[in-house]
MDAnalysis code that builds the backbone (N, CA, C; Angstrom):
import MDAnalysis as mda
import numpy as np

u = mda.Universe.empty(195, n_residues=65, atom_resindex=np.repeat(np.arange(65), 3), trajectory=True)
u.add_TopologyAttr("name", ["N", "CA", "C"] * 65)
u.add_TopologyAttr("resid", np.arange(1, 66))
u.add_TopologyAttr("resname", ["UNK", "UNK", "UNK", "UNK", "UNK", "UNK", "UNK", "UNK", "UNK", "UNK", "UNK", "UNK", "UNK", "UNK", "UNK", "UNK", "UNK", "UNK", "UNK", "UNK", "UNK", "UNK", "UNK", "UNK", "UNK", "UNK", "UNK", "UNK", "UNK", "UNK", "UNK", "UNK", "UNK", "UNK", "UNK", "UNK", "UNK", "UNK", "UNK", "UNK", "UNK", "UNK", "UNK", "UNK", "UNK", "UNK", "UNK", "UNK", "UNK", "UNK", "UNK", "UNK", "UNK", "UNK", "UNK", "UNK", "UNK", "UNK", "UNK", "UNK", "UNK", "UNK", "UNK", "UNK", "UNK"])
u.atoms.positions = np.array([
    [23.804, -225.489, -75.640],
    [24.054, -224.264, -76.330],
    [24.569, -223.166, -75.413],
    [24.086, -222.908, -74.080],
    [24.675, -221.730, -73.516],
    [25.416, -222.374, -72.982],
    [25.874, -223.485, -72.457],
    [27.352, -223.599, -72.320],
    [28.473, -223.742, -72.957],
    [28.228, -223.733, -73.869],
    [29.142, -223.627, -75.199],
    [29.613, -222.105, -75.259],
    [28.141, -221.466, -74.992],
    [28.816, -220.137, -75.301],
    [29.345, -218.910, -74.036],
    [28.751, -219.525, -73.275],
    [29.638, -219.274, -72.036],
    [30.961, -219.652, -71.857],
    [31.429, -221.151, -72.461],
    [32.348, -220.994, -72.345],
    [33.856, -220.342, -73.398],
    [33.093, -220.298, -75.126],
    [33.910, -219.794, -75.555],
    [33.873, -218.234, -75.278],
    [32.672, -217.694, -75.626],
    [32.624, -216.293, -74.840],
    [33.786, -215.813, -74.414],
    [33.979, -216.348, -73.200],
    [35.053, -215.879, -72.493],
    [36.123, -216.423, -72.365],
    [36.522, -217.355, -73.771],
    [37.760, -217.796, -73.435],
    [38.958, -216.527, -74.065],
    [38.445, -215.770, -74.608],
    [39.899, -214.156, -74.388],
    [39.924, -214.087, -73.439],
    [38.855, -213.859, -72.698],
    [39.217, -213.489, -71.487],
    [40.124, -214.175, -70.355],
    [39.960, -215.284, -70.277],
    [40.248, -216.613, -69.705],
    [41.941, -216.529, -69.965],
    [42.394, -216.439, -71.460],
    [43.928, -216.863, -71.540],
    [43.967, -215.421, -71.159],
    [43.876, -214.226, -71.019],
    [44.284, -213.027, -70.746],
    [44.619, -212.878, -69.163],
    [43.871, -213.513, -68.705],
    [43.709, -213.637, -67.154],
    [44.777, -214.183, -66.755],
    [45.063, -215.585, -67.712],
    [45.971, -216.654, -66.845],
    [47.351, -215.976, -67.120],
    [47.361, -215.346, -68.323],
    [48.940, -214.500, -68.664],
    [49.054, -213.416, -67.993],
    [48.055, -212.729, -67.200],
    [48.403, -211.808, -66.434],
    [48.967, -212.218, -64.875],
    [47.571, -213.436, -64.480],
    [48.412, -214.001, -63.152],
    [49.798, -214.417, -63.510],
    [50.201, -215.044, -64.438],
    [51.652, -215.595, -64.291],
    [52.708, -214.318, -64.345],
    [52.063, -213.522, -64.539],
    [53.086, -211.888, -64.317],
    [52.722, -211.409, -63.667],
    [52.352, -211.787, -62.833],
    [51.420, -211.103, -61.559],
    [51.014, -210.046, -61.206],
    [50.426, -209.561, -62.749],
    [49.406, -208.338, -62.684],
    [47.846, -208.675, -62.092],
    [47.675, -209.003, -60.635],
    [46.772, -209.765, -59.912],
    [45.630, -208.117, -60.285],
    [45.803, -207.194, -59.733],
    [44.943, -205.808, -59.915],
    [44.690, -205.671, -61.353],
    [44.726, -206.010, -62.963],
    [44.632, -205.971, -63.791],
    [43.805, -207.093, -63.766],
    [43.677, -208.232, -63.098],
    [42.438, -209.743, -63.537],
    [41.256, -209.203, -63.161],
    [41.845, -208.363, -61.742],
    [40.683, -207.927, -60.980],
    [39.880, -207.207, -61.579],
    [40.629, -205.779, -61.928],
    [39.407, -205.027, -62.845],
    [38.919, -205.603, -63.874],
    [39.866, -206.770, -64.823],
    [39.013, -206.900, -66.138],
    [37.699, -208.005, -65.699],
    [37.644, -208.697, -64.444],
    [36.565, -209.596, -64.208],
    [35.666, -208.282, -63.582],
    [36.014, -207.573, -62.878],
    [34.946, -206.648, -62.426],
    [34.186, -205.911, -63.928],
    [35.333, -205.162, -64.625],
    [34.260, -204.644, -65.689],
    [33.408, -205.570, -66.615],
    [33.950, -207.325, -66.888],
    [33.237, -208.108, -67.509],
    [31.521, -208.291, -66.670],
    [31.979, -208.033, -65.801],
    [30.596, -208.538, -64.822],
    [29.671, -207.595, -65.034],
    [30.524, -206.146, -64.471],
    [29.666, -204.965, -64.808],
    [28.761, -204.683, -66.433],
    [29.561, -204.683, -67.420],
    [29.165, -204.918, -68.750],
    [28.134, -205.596, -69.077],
    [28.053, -206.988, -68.875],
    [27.199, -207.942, -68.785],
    [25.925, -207.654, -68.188],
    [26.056, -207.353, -66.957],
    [24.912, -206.671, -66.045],
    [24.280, -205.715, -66.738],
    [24.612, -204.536, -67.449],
    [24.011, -203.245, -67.849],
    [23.544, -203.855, -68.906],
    [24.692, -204.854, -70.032],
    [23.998, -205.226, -71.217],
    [22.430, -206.062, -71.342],
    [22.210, -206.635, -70.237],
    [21.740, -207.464, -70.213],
    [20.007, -206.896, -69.703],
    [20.346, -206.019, -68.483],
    [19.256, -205.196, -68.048],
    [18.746, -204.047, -69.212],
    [19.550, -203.477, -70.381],
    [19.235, -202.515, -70.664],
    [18.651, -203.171, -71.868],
    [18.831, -204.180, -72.477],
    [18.458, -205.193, -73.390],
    [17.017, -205.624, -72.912],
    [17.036, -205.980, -71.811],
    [15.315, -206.511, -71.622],
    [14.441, -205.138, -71.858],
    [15.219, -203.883, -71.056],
    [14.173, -202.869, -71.003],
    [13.814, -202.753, -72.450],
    [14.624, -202.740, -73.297],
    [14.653, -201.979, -74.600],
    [13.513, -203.238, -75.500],
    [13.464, -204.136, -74.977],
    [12.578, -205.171, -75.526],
    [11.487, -205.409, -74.620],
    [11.288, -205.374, -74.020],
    [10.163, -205.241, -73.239],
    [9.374, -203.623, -73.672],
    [10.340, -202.397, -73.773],
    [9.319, -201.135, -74.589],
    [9.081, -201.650, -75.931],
    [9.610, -202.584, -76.546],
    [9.343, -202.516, -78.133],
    [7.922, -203.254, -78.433],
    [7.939, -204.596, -77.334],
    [6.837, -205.166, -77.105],
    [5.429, -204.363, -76.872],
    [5.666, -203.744, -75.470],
    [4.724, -203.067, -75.114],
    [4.743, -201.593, -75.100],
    [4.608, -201.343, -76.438],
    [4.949, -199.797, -76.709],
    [3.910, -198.566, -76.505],
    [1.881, -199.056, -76.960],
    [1.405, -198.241, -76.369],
    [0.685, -199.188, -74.923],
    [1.099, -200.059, -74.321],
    [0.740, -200.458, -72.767],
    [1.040, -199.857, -71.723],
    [0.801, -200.396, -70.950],
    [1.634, -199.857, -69.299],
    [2.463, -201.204, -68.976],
    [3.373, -200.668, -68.826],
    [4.366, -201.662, -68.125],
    [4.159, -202.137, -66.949],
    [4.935, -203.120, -66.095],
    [4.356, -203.570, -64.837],
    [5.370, -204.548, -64.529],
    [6.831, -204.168, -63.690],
    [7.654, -204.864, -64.080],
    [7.825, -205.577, -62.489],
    [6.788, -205.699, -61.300],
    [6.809, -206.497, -60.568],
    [5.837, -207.631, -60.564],
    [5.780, -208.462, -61.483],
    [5.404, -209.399, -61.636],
    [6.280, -210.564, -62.080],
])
């Protein structure tokens, strides 16, 4: 299952990439893999926080464990 969706996920991204290298907009792959990464990262961290407060809403948190 998550490789499935890993890989369609990003298959826009994927033919967007390869049509840009072949026009060799190389600084355009670059940023769009940098902001995919970045995106992902925030989505992903700000998603646990936001579920992890919903969980433990009147607790104390304790997020080095």
């Amino acid at each position: 299952g998550g490789l499935l969706n890993a890989t369609f996920g990003n298959a826009t991204e994927m033919i967007i990439s390869i049509y840009a290298l072949k026009h060799g907009m190389v600084r355009v792959v670059q940023q769009s893999l940098l902001g995919s990464i970045l995106s992902n990262m925030l989505l992903v961290l700000g998603g646990a926080f936001f579920c992890g407060g919903i969980v433990h809403y009147k607790k104390d948190q304790v997020f080095n464990k």
